[in-house]
C-alpha positions in Angstrom: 0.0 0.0 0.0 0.7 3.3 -0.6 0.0 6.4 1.2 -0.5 9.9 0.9 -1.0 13.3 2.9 -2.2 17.0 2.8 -2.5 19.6 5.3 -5.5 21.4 6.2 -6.6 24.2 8.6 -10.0 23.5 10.1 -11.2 26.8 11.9 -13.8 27.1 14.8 -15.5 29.9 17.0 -16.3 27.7 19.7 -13.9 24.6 20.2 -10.4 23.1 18.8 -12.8 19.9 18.6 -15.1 21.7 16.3 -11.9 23.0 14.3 -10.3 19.6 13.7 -14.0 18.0 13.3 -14.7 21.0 10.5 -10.9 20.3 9.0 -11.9 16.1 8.6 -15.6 17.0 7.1 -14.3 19.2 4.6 -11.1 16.9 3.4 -13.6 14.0 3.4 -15.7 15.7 0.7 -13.4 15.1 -2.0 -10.5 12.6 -1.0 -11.2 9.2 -0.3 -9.9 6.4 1.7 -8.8 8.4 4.3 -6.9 5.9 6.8 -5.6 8.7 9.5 -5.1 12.2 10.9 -3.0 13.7 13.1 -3.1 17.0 14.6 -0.7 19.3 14.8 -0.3 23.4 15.7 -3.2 25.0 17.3 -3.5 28.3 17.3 -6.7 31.1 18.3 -7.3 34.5 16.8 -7.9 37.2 19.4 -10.0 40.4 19.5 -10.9 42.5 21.9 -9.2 40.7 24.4 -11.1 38.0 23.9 -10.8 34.8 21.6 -12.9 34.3 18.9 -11.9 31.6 16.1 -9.6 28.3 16.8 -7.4 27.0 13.8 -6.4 23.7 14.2 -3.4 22.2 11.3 -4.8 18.8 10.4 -2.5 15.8 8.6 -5.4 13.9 7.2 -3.6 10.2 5.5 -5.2 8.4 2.4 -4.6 5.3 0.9 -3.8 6.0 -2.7 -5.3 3.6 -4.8 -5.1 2.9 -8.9 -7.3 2.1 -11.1 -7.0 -1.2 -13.3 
């Protein structure tokens, strides 16, 4: 098998959950056969004084398949 990976910033205004959840959902709607994630930097966006957006860097893994 053969694998492959791409990096993706899920953001969120109420939870890092909801960021990473929001970063799987959205790589899931167009690559397949994803096999893992990992996350990595989390970071939050602050205004006011207070924060308002989480950004969570996602490693999602896919098994690369060929066709024939």
């Amino acid at each position: 098998m053969v694998y492959k990976y791409i990096d993706i910033v899920g953001t969120s205004n109420t939870t890092i959950t909801d960021a990473v959840n929001n970063a799987f959902h959205e790589a899931s709607r167009t690559v397949k056969n994803i096999k893992w994630g990992e996350m990595g930097r989390v970071t939050f966006r602050v205004e006011e004084g207070k924060m308002i957006e989480y950004q969570a860097e996602v490693r999602i893994g896919f098994e690369v398949q060929r066709d024939g």
